[in-house]
C-alpha positions in Angstrom: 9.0 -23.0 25.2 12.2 -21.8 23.9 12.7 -18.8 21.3 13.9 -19.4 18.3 16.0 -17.0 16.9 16.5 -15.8 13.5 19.5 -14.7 11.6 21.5 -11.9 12.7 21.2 -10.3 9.3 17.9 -10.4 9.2 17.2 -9.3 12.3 19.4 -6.4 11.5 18.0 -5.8 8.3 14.1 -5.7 9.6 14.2 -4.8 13.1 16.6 -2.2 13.9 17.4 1.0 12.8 21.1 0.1 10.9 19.3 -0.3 7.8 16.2 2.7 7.9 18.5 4.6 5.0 18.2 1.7 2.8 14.1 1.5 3.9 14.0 5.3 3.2 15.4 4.9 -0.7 13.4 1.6 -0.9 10.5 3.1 0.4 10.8 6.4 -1.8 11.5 4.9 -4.9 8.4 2.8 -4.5 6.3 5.6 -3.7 7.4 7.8 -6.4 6.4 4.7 -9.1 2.7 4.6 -7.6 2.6 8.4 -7.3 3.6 8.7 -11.1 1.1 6.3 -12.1 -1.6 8.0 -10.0 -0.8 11.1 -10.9 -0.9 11.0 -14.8 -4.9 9.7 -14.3 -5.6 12.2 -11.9 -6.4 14.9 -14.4 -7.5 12.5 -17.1 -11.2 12.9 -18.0 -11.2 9.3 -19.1 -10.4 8.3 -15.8 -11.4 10.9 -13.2 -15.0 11.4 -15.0 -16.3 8.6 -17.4 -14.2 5.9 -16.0 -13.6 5.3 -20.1 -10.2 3.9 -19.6 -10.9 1.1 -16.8 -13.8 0.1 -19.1 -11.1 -0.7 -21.7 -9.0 -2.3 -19.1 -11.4 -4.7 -18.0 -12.8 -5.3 -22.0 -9.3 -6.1 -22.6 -8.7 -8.2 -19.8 -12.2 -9.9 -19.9 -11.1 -10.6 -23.8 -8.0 -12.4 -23.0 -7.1 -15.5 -21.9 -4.6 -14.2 -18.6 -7.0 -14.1 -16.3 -7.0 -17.6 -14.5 -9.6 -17.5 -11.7 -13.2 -17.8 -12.4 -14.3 -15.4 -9.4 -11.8 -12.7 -10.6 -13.3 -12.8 -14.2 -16.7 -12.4 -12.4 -15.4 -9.7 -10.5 -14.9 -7.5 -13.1 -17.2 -8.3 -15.6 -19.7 -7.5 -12.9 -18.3 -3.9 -12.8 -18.1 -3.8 -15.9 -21.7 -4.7 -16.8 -22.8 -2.7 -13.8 -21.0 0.5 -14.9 -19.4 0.7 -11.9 -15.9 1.7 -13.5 -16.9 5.0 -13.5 -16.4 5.1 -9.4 -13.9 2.0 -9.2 -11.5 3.9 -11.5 -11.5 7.2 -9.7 -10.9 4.7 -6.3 -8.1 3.1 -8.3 -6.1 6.5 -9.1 -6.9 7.8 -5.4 -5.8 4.7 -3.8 -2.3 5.3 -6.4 -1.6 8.6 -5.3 -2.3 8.2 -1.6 -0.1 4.9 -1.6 2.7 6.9 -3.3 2.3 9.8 -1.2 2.4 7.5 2.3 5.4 6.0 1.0 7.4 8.9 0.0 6.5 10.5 3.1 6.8 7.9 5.2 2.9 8.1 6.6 1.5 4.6 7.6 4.2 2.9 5.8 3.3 -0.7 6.0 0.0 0.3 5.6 1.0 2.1 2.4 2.8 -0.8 1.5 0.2 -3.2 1.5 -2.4 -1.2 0.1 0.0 -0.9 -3.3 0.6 -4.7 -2.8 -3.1 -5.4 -2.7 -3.3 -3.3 -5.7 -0.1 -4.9 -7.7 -2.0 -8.1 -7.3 -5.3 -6.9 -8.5 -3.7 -5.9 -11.9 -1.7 -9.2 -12.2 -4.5 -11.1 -11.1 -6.3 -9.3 -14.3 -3.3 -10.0 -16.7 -1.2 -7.3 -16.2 2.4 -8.3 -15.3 4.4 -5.1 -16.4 6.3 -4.5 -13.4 4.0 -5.5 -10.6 5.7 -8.7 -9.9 8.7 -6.4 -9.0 6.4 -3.7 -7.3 4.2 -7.0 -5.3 7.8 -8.0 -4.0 9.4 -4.6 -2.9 6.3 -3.8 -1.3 6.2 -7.0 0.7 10.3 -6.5 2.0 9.0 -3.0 3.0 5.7 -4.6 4.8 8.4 -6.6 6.5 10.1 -4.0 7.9 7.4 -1.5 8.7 8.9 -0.8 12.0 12.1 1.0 10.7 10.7 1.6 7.0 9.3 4.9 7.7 12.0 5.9 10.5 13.4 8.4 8.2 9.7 10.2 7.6 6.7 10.7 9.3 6.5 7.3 10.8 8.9 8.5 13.2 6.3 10.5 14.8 3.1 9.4 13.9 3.4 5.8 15.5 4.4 7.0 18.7 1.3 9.2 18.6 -0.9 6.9 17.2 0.5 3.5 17.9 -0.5 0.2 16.3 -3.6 -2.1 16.4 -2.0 -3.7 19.6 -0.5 -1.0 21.4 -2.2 2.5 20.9 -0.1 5.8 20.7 -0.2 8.5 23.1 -2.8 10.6 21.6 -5.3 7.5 21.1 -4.5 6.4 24.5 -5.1 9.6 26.3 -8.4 9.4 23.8 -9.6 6.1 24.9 -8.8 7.1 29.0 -5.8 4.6 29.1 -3.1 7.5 29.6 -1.4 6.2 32.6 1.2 9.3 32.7 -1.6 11.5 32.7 -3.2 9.7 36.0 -0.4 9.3 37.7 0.0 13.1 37.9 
């Protein structure tokens, strides 16, 4: 079968390292929005111990008419009703500050990426446009280009360490007993 072959550009743009400076202020920029947000709830009481705030959240979203899938509504009447904002919103500002931390350090970057995606859509999917249509899209283009995304950060290092889903790193092959520099010796 032959290959077929994208744009130059693109290629460029998502697969080399040419563009990793523009990934690097991209992927910084994006971080530092989630680690804001994250970080103004970590030391709020209504957040971090009674959960008070997502339970006005989901009142407010449960009260409105944006919400336009049935399970969704469910979703979060049902922690609502269950009282289980009082957990989901500490996981909410955790998973904020982690996902801004990974992507201004360049740590897991696609995985970063799409965590803060997952979350974008949660909050639009609840009514909340704001700027997550705008977050949802940058953190998509950077998902794209995980492989030279976090070249200037961590990334750098940690892949070739701990590799991908397909192709373990060095340290997870040596742990698994597939280190074949190691036998060879």
């Amino acid at each position: 079968m032959a290959e077929i072959r994208g744009a130059t550009f693109t290629h460029k743009l998502f697969h080399t390292r040419s563009f990793a400076w523009l990934w690097a202020v991209v992927r910084v920029w994006l971080g530092w929005q989630w680690l804001t947000a994250g970080w103004g709830k970590l030391f709020n009481p209504a957040w971090m111990e009674t959960g008070a705030a997502l339970r006005g959240y989901f009142t407010n979203a449960l009260g409105g008419t944006a919400i336009n899938y049935d399970w969704y509504r469910a979703f979060l009447n049902f922690l609502l009703e269950g009282g289980h904002y009082t957990w989901f919103a500490k996981l909410v500002v955790i998973g904020e500050v982690l996902v801004g931390l990974g992507l201004i350090l360049g740590a897991f970057t696609g995985i970063a990426a799409f965590f803060g995606a997952f979350m974008n859509m949660a909050f639009m999917l609840a009514g909340t446009t704001s700027s997550n249509p705008v977050l949802f899209t940058v953190a998509i283009l950077i998902m794209a280009a995980w492989k030279v995304a976090g070249w200037y950060g961590l990334d750098r290092w940690l892949l070739a360490e701990v590799g991908t889903p397909w192709q373990p790193g060095r340290t997870i092959a040596r742990w698994l007993g597939r280190d074949t520099e190691a036998k060879a010796h």
